[in-house]
Structures are given as C-alpha cells and as structure tokens.
N, C-alpha and C positions, 0 to 999 in steps of 0.2 A: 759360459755354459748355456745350452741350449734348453728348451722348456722338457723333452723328454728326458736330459740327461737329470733335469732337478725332481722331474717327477718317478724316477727310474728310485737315485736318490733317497727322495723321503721314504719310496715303498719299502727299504730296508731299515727306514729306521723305527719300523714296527714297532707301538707303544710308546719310544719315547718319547719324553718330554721335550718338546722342540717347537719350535713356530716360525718361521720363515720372516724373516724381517730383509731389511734394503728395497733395494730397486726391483726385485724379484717380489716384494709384499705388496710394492705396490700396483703391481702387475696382476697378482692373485687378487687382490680386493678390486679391479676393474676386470679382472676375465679376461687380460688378452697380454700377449707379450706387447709392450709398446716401445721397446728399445732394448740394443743387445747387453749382456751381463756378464761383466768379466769372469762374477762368482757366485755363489750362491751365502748370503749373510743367514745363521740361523742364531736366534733368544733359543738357552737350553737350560732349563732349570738345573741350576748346578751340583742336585743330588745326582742328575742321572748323568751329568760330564765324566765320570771316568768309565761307563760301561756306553757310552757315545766318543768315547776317544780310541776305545778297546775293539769297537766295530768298524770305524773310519780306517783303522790299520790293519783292521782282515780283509778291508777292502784294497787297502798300496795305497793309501793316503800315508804321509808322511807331515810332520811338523815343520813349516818353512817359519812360521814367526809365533816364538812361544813368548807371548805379554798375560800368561795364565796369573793372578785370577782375573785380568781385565777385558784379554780376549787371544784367540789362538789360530790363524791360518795354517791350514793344511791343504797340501797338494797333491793328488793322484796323479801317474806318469805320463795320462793324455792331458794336462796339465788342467783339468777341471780342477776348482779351488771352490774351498770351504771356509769363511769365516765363523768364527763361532764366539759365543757373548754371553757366558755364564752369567744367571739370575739368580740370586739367592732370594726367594719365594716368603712373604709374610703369609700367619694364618689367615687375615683378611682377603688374600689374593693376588695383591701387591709387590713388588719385587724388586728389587734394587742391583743394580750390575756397576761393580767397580772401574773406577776409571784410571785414569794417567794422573799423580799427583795428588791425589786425594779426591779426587773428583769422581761423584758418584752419577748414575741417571737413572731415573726411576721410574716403573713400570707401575701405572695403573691398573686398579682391579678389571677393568672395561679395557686394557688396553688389547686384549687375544678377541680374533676372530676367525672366520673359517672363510676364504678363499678358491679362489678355481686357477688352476693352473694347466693347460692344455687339457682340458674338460677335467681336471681330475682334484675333487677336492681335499685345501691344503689348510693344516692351521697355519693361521699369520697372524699377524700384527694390526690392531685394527687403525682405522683413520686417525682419532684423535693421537693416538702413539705415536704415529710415523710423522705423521706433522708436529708434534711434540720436538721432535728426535733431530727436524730439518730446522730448528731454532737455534742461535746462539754463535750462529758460524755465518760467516758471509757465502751465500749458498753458490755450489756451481752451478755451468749449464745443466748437468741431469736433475741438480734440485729444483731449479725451476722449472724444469719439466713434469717431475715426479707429484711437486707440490700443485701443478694446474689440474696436474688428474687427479690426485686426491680431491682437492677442492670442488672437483665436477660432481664427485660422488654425491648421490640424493641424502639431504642428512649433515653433510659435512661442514655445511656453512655454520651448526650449531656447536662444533666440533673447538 
C-alpha cells in the first residue's frame, strides 16, 4: 500500500476506534514513508470490530485469513491488504489482544499516539509499543530497520 491509499483509508474509517500499528506506525511516528508496505497493520478496539468489518466489506474488502479473535487479513480487489488486531480495552487504558495458543500481547495505557502519515495526522502506536511488539522473535531485515528508526526518535532511548 501506498501512503495516499492508507491515508485515503483511515479518512473512512471516521471515529473508529483504530490505530495504525506495523511498519506503516513506524513511518507515522517518524513523518515520512521509509520503506515500501505490503499492508496496512491496524490495533482496533474490539468493541467497534464488527461495524469496522461491516465498512471494510462496503468497501470490496473481503476475508483472506479469518485467525478472529487473534487477528483477520482482508483484501480489496486492487489487492491493497488490511491486517487487523482486535484489543479488548481495560478501564485503565490498557488493552490486551489475543494471540496463537494462548498467548496474549499487551497494550499499554502510553502505548497510542498520534502520527503524520503523508502530512496527514494518524493515530498510531506509540514508540515504547512498537519496540515492545519487535521483542521476543529473532527480528528481520525490516525489524532492524524499523527498530533503528524508532530508536532515533528524541525520547526513545528512555522507552
């Protein structure tokens, strides 16, 4: 996906609850496309998942990998792709998204920020989160990347 197609994208998905996470978060929190994006990764508080699944289908996205409640790829016919990462939201802030196997990953009250994605601001995912999220796996080349930039971010080294 391109930065207009993501920013095209979120302007539909007006009020919901969504935040732009992956490779594309990491992009928003440094202000500039820094490498290309197969997809667009979005954290979607899991209240509003079925009227964000009811929109993505008025749009011709379709269901290519339903792992619901862990997570759900959807495809549009120009073959633009949607991950998606239900949150179930504590009253504190905090949020937890189920995983493969029992495995959960957990979303800090500090972990949402707001972002610039082709001048156009996004919520995302903020630095501590996304470097959270690059833990516990032997990382690729794009993590290595993703994680240099984050780390340049001012702030981040306290992260």
């Amino acid at each position: 996906m391109n930065a207009d197609q993501v920013t095209a994208l979120l302007a539909e998905f007006d009020g919901l609850p969504v935040w732009v996470a992956g490779g594309w978060a990491v992009d928003a929190i440094v202000g500039r496309q820094t490498r290309p994006h197969g997809d667009l990764d979005l954290a979607v508080d899991a209240v509003g998942l079925p009227e964000l699944l009811a929109l993505l289908d008025r749009l011709g996205f379709v269901t290519t990998v339903d792992w619901l409640p862990v997570r759900a790829e959807l495809t549009a016919p120009d073959g633009r792709k949607v991950d998606i990462h239900p949150v179930e939201f504590r009253p504190d802030g905090s949020g937890v998204q189920s995983g493969l196997d029992g495995v959960t990953f957990a979303y800090a009250a500090d972990g949402f920020a707001e972002g610039m994605i082709d001048g156009h601001p996004v919520p995302c995912l903020a630095v501590p989160q996304q470097l959270r999220f690059r833990e516990g796996y032997p990382p690729r080349d794009v993590d290595h990347h993703d994680i240099a930039l984050l780390r340049a971010v001012p702030g981040a080294d306290s992260a």
